[in-house]
Structures are given as C-alpha cells and as structure tokens.
GUMARFI-285475 format. One record per residue: x, z, y of N, C-alpha, C, O in turn; residue in one letter. Coordinates in pm, whole numbers, m for minus. Each point is the difference from the previous one (the first is absolute). Example, Ala and Ser with C-alpha at 12.3 -4.5 7.8 and 13.67 -1.06 7.14 Angstrom:
BEGIN
      nx      nz      ny     cax     caz     cay      cx      cz      cy      ox      oz      oy  residu
    1319     780    m569     m89       0     119      90       0     120     104      66      m2       a
    m139    m138     107      82       6     119     m77      73     109      51      17     111       s
This chain:
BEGIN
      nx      nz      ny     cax     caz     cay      cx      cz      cy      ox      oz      oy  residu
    4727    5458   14454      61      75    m110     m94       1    m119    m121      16      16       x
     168     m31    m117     m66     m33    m163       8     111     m66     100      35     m62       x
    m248      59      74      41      84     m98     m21      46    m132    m104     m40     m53       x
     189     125     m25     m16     m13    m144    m107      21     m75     m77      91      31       x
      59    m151    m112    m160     m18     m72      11     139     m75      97      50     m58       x
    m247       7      80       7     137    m121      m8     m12    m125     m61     m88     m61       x
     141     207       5     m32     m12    m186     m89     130     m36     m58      44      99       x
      42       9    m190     m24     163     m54      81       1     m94      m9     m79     m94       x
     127     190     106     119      25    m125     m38     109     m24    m100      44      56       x
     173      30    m148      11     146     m83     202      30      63     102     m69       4       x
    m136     189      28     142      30      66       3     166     m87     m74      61     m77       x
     218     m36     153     m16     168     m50      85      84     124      83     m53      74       x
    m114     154     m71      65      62      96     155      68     m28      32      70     m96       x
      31    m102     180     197      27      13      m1     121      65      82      76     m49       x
    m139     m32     133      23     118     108     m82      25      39     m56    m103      37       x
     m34     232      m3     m46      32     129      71      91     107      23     117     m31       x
      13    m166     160      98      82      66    m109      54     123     m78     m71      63       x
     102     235     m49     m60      69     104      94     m34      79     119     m28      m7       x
    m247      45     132      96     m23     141     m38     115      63     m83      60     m69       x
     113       7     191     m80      90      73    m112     m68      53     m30    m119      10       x
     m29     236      24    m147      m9      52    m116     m56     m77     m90     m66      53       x
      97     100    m206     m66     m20    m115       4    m190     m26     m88     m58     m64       x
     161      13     104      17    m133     m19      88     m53    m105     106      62     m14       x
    m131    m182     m77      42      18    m114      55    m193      m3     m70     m73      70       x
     171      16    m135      46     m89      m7     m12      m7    m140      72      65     m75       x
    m186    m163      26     m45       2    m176      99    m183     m37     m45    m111      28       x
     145     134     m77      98    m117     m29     m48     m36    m121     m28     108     m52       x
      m5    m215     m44      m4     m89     m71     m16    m118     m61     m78     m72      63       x
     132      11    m185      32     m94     m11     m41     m77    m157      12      42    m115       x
     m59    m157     163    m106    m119     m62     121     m99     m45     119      28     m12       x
    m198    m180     m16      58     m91     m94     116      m9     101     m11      22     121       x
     145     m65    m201      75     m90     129      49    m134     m12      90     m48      69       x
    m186     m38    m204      24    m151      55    m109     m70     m62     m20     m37    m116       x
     m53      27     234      14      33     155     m72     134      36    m106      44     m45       x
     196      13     141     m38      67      76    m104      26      95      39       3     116       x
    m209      24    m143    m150     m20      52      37      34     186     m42     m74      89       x
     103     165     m68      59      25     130     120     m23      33      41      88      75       x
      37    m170     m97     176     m82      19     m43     m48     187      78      15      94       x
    m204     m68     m85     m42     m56     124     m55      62      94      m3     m58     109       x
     m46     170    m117    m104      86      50      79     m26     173     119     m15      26       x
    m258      19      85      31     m22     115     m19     140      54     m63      71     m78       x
      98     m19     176     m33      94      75    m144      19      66     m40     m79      85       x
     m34     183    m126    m169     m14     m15     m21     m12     m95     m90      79     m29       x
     124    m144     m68     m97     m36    m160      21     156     m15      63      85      63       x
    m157     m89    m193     m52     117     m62     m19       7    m153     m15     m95     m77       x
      21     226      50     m33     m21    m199    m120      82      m6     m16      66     103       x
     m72     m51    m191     m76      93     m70      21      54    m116      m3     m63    m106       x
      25     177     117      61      84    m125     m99     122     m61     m41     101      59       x
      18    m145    m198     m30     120     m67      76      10    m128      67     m81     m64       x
    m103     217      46      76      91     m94    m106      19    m178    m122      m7     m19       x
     218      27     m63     m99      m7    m110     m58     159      16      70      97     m28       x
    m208     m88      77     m55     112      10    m143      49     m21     m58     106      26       x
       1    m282    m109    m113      41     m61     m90     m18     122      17     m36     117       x
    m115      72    m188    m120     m83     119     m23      81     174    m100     m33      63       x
     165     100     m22     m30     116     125     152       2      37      94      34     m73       x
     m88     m81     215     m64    m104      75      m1    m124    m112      51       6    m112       x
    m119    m116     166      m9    m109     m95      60     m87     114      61     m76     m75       x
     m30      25     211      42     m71      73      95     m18     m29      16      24    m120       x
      86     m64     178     126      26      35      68     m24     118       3    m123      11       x
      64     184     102      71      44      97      86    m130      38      79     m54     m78       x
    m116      m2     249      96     m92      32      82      95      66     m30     113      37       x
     181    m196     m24     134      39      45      16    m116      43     m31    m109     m49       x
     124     162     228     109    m111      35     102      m5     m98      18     101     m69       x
      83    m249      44     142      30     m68      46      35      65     m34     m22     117       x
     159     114    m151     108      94      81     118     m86     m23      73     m32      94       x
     m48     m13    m236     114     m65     m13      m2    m109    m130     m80      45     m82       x
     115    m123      51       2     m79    m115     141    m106      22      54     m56      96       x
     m29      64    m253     113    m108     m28      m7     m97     m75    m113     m44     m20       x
     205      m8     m33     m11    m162     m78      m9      45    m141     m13     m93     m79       x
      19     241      16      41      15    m125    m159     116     m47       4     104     m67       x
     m82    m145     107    m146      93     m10     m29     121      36    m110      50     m24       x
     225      22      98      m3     154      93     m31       5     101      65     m66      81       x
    m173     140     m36     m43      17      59    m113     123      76     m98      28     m70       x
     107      31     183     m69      82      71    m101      14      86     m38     m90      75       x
     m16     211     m83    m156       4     125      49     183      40      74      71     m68       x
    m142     m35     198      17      84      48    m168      55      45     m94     m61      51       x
     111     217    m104    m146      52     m12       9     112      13     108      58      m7       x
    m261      19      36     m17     148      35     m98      16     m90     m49     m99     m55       x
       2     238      24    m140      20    m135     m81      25     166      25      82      88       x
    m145    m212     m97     m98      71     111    m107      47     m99     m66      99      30       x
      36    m185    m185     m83      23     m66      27      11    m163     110      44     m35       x
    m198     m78     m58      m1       3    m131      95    m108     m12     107      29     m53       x
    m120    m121      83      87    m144     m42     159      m4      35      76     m71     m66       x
     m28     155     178      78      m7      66      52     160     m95     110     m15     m54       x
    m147      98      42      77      76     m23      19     m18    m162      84      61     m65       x
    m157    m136      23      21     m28    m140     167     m97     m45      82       6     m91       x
    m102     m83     212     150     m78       2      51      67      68      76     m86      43       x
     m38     207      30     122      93      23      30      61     m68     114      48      m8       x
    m204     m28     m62      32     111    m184     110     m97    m104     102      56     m42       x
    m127    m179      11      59     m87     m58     108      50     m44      41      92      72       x
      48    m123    m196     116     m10     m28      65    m111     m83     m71     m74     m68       x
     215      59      71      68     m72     m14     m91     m46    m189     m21      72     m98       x
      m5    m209     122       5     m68    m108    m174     m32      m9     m23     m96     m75       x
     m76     145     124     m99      20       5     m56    m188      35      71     m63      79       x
    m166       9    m128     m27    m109      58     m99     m10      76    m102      62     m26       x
     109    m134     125    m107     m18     112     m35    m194     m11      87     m87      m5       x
    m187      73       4     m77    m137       7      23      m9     160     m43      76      86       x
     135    m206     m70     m15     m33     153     m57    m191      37      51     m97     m56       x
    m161      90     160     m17    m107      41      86      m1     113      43      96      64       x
     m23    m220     m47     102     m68     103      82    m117      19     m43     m89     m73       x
     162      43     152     m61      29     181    m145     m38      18     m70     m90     m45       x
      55     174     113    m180       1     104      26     m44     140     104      12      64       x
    m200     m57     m33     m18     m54     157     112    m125      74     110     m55      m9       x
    m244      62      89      43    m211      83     107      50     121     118     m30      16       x
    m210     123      67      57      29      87     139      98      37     m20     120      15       x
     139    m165      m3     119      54       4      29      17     132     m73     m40      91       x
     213     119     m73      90      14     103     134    m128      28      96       0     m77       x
    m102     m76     164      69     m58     m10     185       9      40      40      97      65       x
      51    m198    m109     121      91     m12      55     m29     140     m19     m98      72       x
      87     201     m54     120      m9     110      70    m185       4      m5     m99     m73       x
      75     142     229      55    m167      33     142      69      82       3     119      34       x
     114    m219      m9      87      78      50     m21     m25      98      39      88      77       x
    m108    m208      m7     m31       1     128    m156      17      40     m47     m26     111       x
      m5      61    m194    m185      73      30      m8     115      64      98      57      49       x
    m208     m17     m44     m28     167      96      51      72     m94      16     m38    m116       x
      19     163     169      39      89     m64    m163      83     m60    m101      32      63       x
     129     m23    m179    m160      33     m86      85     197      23     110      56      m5       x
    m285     m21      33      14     172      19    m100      m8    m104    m105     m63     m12       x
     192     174     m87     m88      64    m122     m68     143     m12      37     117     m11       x
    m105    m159      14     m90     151      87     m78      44    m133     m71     m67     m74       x
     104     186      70     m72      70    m121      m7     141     m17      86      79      39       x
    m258     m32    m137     m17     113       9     m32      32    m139     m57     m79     m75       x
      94     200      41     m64      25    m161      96     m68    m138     121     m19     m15       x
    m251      m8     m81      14     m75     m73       3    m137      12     m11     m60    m107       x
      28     m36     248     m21    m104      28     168     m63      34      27    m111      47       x
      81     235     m94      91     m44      28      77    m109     m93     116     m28      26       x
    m193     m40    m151      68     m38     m89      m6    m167       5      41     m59    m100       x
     m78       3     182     m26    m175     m18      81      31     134      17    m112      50       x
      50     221      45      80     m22     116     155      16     m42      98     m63      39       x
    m104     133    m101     130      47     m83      68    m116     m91     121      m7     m17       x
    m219     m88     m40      29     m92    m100      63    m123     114     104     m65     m15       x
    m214      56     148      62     m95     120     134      58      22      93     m52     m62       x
     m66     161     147     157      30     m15      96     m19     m73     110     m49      24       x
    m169     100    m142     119     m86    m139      66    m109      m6     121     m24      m4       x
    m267     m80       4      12    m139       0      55     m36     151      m1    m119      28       x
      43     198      56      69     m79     137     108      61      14      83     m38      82       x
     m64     138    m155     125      54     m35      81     m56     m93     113      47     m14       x
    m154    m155     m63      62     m51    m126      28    m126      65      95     m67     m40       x
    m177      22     147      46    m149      74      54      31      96     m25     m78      91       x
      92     159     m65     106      38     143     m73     m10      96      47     m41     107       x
    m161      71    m118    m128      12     160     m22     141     m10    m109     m28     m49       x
     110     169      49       9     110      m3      15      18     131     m60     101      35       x
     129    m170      75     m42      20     110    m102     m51      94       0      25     121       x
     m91    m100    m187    m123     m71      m1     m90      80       2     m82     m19      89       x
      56     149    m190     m66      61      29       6     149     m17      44      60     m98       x
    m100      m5     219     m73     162      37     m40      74    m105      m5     m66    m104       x
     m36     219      89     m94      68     m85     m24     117     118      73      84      52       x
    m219    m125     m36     m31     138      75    m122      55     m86    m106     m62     m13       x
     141     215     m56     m63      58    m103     m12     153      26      82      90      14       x
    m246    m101     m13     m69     121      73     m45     100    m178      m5     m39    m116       x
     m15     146     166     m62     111    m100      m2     171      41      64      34      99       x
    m124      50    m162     m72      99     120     134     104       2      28      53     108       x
      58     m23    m231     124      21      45      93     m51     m68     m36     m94     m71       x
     197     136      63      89     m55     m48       6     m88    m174      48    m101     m52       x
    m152     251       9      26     m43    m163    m127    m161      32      36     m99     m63       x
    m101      90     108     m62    m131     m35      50    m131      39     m66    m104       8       x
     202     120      19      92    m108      21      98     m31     m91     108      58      13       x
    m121    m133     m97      71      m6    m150      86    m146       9     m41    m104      52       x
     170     125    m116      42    m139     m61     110     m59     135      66    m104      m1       x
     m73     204     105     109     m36     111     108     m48     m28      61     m71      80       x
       5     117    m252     167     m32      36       8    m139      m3      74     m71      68       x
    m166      32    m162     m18    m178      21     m25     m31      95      79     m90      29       x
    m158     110      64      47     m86      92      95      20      66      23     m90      81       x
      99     239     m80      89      m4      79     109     m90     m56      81     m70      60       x
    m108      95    m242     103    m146     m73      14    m145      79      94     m55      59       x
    m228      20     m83     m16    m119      48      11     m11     108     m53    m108      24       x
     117     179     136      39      37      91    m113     m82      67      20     m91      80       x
    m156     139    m130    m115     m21     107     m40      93     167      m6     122      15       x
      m6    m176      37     m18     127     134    m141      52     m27    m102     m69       9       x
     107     207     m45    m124      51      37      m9     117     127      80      74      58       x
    m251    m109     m49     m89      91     144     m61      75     m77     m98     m56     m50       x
     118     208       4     m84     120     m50     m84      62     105      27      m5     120       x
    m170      84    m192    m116      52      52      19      60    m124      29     m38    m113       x
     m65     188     191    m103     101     m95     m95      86     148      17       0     122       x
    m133      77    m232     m74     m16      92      19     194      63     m60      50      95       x
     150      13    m177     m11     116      27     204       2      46      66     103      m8       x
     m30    m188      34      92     m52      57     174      27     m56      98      m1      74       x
     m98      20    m200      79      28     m96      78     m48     m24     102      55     m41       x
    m120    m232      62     100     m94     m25     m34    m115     123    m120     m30       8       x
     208     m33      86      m8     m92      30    m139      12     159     m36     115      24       x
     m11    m200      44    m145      66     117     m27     116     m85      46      22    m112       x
    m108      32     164    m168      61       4    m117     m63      31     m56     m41     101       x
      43      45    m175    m191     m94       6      34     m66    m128      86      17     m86       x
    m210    m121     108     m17    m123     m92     140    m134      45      81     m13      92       x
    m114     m63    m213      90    m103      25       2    m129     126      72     m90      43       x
    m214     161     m19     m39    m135     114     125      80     132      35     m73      92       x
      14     202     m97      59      21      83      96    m102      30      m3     m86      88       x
      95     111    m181     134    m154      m4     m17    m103     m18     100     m71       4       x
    m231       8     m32      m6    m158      14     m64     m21     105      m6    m122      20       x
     m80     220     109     m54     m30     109     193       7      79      35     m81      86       x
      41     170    m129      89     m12      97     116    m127     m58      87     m31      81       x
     m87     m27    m195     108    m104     m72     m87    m137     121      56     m72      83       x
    m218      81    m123     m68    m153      99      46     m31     149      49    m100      52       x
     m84     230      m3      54      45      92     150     m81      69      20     m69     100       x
      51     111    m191     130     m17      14      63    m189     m27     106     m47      41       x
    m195     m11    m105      29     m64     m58     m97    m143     132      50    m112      14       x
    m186     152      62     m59     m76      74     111      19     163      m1     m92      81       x
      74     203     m58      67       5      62     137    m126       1      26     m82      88       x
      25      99    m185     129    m116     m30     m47    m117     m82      81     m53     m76       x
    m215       4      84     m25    m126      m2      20      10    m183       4    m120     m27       x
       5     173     m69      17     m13    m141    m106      30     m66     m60     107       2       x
      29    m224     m77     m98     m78    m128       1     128     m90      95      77     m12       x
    m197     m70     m41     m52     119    m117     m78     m52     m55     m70     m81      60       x
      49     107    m200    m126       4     m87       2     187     m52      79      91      25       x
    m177     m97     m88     m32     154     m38    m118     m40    m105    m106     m63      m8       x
     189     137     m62     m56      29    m168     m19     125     m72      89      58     m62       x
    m231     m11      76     m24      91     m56     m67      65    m100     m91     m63     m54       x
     116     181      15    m107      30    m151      m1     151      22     100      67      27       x
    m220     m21     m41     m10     143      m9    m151      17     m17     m75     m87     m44       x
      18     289     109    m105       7      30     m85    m113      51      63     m98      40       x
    m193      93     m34     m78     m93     118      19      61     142      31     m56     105       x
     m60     200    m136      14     m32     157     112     m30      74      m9     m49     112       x
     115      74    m165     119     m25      33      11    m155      21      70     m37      94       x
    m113     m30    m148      41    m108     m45    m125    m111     116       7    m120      27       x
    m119     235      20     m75     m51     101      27      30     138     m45     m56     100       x
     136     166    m111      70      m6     136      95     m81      10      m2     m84      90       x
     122      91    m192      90    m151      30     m50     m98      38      42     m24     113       x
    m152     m90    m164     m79     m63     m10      m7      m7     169      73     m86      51       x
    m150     163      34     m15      m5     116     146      m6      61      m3     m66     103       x
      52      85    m115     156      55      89      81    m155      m6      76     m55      80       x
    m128      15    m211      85    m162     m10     m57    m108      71      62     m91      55       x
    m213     110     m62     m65    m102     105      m7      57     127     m19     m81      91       x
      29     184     m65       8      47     162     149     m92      36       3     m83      91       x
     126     117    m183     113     m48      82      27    m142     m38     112     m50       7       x
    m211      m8     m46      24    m175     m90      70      14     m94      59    m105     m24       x
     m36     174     m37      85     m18    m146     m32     m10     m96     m41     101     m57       x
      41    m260     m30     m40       7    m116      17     118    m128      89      44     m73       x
    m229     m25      96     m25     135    m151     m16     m10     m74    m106     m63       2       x
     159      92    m188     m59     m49    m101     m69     153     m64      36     102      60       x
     m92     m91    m131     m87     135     m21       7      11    m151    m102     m45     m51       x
     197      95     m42     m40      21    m122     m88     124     m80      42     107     m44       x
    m165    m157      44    m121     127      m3      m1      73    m118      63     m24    m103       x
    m158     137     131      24      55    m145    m156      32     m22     m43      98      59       x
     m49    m175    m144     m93      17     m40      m9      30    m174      88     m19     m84       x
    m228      72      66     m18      36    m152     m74     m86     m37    m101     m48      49       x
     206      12    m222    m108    m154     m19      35      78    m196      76      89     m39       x
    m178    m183     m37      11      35    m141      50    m116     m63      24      19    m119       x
      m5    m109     151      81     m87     m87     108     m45      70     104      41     m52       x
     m81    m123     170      81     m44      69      62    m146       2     108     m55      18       x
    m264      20     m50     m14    m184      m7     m85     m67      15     m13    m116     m38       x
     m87     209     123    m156     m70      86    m113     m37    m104     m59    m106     m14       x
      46     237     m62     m93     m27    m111     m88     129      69    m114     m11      44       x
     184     118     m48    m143     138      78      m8     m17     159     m79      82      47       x
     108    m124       1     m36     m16     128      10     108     108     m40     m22     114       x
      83     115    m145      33     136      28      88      17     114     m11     105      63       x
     116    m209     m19     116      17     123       5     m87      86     104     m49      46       x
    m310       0       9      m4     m88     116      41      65      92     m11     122       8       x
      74    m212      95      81      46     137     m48    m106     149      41    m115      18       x
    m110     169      49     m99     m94     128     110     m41      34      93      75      27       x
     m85    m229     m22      58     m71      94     m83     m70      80    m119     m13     m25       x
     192     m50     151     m47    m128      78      41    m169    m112      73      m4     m99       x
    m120     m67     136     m46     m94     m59    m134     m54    m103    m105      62     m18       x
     144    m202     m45    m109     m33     m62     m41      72     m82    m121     m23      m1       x
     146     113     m87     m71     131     m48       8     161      64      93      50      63       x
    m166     m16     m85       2     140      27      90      98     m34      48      84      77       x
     m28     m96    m191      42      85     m95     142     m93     m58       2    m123       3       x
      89     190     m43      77     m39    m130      82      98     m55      30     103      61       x
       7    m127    m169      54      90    m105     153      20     m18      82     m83     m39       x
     m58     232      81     169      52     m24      16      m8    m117     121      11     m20       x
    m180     m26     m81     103    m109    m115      12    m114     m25      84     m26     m87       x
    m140     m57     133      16    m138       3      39     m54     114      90     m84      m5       x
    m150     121     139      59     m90     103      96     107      78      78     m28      91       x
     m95     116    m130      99     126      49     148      39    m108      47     m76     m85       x
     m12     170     109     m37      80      56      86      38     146     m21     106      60       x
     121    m207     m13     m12     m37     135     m69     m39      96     m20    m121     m12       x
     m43     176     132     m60    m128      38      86      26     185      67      86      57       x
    m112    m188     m33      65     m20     126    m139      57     108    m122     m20       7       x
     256     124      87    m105     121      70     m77    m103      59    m117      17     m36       x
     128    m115     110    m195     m34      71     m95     m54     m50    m103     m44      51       x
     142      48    m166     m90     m74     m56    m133      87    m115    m106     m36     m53       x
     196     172      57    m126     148     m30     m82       8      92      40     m40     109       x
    m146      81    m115    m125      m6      43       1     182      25     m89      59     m60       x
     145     m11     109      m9     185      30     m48     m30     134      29     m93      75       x
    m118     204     m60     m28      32     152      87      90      43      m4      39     117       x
C-alpha cells in the first residue's frame, strides 16, 4: 500500500463538537483541490497547532477520525494538557496550521474472504479504528470487522451510533461495569479468541489505545497466534524523524525505530516490550 506524501496547509476550523466524557470531535477543513488528506490511510496522523503565539510552541499529533475528497476533515481529542486544551477551546473559523498525512506504518484493509480484523480500542485511540470501520463499511465488508471498546465507565465510550450505522458488531467493557463486561476490554477479546480458536476462524486484531492496554493485547495475540498490529501512541515534536523523541524497541536490525516514520503501526512481534 502507497502512502500519501505529506504537505503543511493552513486550514480553519468548521466545528468543535463535545462528546461525553470530556471528549471533543475538532472538524476542519483545508484546500480541496487537492485535498492534502483525500488519501489518508487508517493510522496516518496530522500535527496540529493553533495560532497561539509562542506557549506551547510544538504542536499536537492526532489520529484522522475522518476525511473526504473535498478538504473536510476530523481528529478526536481530550484537554490532557496546554496544547490539547487549547484546541478544545477552538472555534468555528479559527485557523490551525496542519502537517500531514504522517506515518509509513498503517492498518491494513479488510478482505471479504480474510480474517475477520477485531478493532480493539481504548481512550483517545479510538480514531484510526473508527476511520477502518468506515472504510469497510463503505466497501460492504462491515461484517469483516469487530469493535471491542474498553473505558472506565459508560461516558468514555463515545461515537457508538456509528458503528451501530455501519451495522458493525461491537464487544463493550467498562471497568466499573456500566456498559457492556466489567473489567477492561481484554475481557471480550480473551473471550471473542477464545471463541474463535474453538471453531477454527482466522483473526487479525488491530489496536490503538493506552500502552498498557495495548501491552496486554499485544500478549493475548501472540499467546493465541493472531496476527497483531499495534497502533502506538507516543510523544513526538515534529512528526517526521527530525527530534527523535518517539523511539519504540523493536527486534531486528536496529534497535530502535520511530512512530512517525516507520510507525505508527507496528506489527505486535516485532516490539521489543518485556
């Protein structure tokens, strides 16, 4: 898969929509011919800042949530800090400087006769899984793939009716047991593997969330042989292998490589976690 070369545009913001559980869907929209994200894969990423003067001076990567052929486009976010709550403040018309698409490493797409891909997600990591659903919902593979989506209670489970649109099957977790198990999400994907090494059926599993979350999946996919892909979430300041800031231990000929350039997928055995 060929993916789209990055630009840096000037965009402006259309919406910011609250969600529950302080989660915020920041929608806007850049050139549209061509459209810098018309291509964007599931995993790529943007970096976005806001005109706000020198503090923070970085600017904030985002998974895409959604993008079209006509320069609209979305990311999905929480204020953990200065940068983040600065783009939840945002309003309509405001411009934000965005680099993008970012990153090598993607999610690859559904097949009508491939494993059924389980989309496993926690947090803010739900937005490069959501964009996979879309896109297999738009190719009549929606029954291709799963969403099993964990958070500590109900409100941190956002954006469900889409997938009930796209008549995706989802496996809910909360952890104070509000919606869907009780526990974490590894509850329903230890019992979906389960179910699935029983009747002889092919899986991949694709996930994005916390680390640790995302290091227990990790184990659970190579315990039952199932190819894992891992979309990580590290802190980097540019998001094109210039600060060096989001090495990730792998096995192989280097040690190290970088969730913005060779990431920010990587395929679970090939992380280097103890």
């Amino acid at each position: 898969m060929v993916t789209p070369s990055p630009s840096q545009f000037r965009a402006r913001v259309v919406d910011t929509r609250a969600l529950v559980g302080g989660y915020f869907v920041l929608s806007m929209e850049g050139p549209a011919q061509p459209a810098p994200l018309a291509a964007v894969i599931p995993g790529q990423f943007v970096m976005l800042r806001g005109e706000w003067g020198r503090d923070p001076i970085n600017p904030r990567a985002f998974s895409v949530l959604d993008s079209d052929g006509d320069g609209r486009f979305s990311v999905m976010l929480k204020a953990y800090g200065r940068g983040t709550a600065r783009l939840c403040a945002m309003r309509s018309g405001e411009p934000v400087t965005v680099t993008g698409p970012l990153g090598q490493g993607t999610f690859v797409s559904p097949s009508a006769h491939g494993p059924t891909q389980l989309l496993v997600a926690g947090g803010v990591g739900l937005p490069p899984l959501h964009l996979q659903a879309r896109r297999a919902a738009a190719a009549g593979l929606a029954s291709r793939v799963e969403l099993l989506y964990g958070g500590r209670d109900r409100d941190d489970l956002v954006l469900l009716t889409d997938f009930e649109g796209w008549g995706v099957r989802m496996h809910l977790a909360t952890e104070d047991g509000s919606l869907g198990d009780r526990g974490f999400v590894t509850v329903p994907l230890q019992r979906r593997l389960q179910a699935a090494a029983d009747a002889g059926e092919a899986l991949q599993i694709l996930a994005c969330g916390p680390t640790p979350m995302l290091r227990a999946v990790r184990a659970m996919g190579l315990r039952h042989h199932v190819p894992t892909f891992l979309c990580l979430e590290e802190e980097m300041a540019c998001g094109f292998g210039v600060c060096l800031g989001c090495a990730v231990p792998v096995y192989g000929d280097k040690p190290y490589e970088y969730c913005c350039t060779e990431g920010p997928v990587f395929e679970a055995r090939r992380v280097r976690w103890s």
